[in-house]
C-alpha positions as CSV (number, residue, x, y, z in Angstrom):
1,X,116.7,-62.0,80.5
2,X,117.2,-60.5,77.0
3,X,120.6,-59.4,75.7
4,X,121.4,-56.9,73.1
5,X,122.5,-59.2,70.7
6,X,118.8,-60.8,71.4
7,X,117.2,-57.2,70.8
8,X,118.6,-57.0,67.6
9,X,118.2,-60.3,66.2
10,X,114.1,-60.6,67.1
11,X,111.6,-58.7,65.0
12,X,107.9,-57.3,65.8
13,X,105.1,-58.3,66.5
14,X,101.7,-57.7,66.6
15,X,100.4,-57.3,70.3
16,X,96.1,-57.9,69.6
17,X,94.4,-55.7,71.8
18,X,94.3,-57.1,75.7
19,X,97.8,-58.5,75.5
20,X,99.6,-58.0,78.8
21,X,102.7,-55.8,78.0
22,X,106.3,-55.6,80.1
23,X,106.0,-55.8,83.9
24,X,108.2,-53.6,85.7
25,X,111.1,-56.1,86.3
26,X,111.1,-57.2,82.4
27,X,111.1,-53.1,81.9
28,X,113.9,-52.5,84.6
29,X,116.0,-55.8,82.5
30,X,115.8,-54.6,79.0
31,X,116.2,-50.4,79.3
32,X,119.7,-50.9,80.4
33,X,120.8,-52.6,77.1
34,X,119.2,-49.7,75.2
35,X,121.1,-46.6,76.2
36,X,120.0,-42.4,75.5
37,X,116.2,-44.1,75.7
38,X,114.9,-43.2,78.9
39,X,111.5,-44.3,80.4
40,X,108.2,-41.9,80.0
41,X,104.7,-41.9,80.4
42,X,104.9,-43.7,83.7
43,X,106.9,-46.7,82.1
44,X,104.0,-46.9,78.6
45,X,106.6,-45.6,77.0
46,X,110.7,-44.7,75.4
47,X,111.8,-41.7,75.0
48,X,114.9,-40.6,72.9
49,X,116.4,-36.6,72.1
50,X,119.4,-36.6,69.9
51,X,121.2,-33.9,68.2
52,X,121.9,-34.5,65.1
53,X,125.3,-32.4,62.8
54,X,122.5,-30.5,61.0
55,X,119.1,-30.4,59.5
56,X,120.2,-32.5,56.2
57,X,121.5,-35.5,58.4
58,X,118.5,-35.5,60.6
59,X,116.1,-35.6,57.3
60,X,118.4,-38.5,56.5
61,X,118.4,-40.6,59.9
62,X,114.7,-40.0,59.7
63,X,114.2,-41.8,56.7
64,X,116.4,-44.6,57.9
65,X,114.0,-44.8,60.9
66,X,111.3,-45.2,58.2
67,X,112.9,-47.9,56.5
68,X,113.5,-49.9,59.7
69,X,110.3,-49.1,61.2
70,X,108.2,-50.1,58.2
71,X,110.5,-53.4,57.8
72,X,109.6,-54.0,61.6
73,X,105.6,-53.1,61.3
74,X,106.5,-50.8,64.4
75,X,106.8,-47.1,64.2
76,X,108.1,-44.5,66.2
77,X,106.4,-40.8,66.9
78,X,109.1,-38.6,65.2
79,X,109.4,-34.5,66.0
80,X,112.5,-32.4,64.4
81,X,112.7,-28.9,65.6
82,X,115.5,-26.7,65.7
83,X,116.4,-28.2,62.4
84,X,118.5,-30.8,63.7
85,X,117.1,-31.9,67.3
86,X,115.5,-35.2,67.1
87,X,113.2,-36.4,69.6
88,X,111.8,-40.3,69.0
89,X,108.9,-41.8,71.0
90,X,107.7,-45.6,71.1
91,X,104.9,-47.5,72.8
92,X,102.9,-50.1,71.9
93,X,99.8,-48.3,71.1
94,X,97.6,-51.4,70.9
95,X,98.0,-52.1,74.5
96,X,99.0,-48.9,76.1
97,X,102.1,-50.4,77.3
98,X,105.6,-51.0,76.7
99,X,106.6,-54.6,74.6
100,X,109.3,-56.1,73.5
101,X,109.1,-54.4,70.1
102,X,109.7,-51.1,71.6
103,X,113.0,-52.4,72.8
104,X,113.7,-54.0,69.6
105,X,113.2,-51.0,67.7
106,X,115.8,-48.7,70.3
107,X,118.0,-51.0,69.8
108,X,118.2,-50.8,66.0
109,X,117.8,-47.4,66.4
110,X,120.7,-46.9,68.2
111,X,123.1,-49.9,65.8
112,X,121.7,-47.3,63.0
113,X,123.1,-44.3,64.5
114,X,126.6,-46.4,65.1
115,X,126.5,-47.1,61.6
């Protein structure tokens, strides 16, 4: 079983098309360590809504998600409406299920927003 500290250490990966992804006991392991994530899509996918102080620090947390996400080969769907609610969506497109890189990338998502 993963940790957190295991999360944030690893980096993506590609998953080639036909890869198995997370079963549902990997899934039910790993979504505790990522918190404010939440399961969607019938467990294909992570779901995150934050608020952020205001339409300037949203823009900016964005572009850190950028950053990390192009780093980490692995990027999010990103909406901002009401100029400062954040909504973030991953899934491992590839294989229409969740992976271990969609943990990864919560978790570095949420050691960004501690930061």
């Amino acid at each position: 079983m993963p940790t957190l500290d295991d999360l944030l250490k690893a980096h993506c990966h590609e998953y080639p098309k036909g890869s198995a992804g997370l079963n549902h006991a990997e899934i039910a392991e790993r979504i505790p360590l990522v918190p404010n994530w939440e399961l969607v899509d019938d467990g294909k996918g992570l779901h995150s809504s934050r608020r952020m102080p205001g339409f300037t620090a949203a823009i900016d947390f964005v572009n850190r998600v950028a950053a990390l996400a192009d780093a980490e080969q692995h990027h999010p769907d990103i909406r901002i409406h009401g100029y400062r609610n954040l909504e973030l969506d991953f899934s491992t497109h590839s294989i229409g299920a969740l992976t271990d890189n969609d943990f990864i990338m919560a978790a570095k998502i949420n050691r960004l927003l501690e930061a």
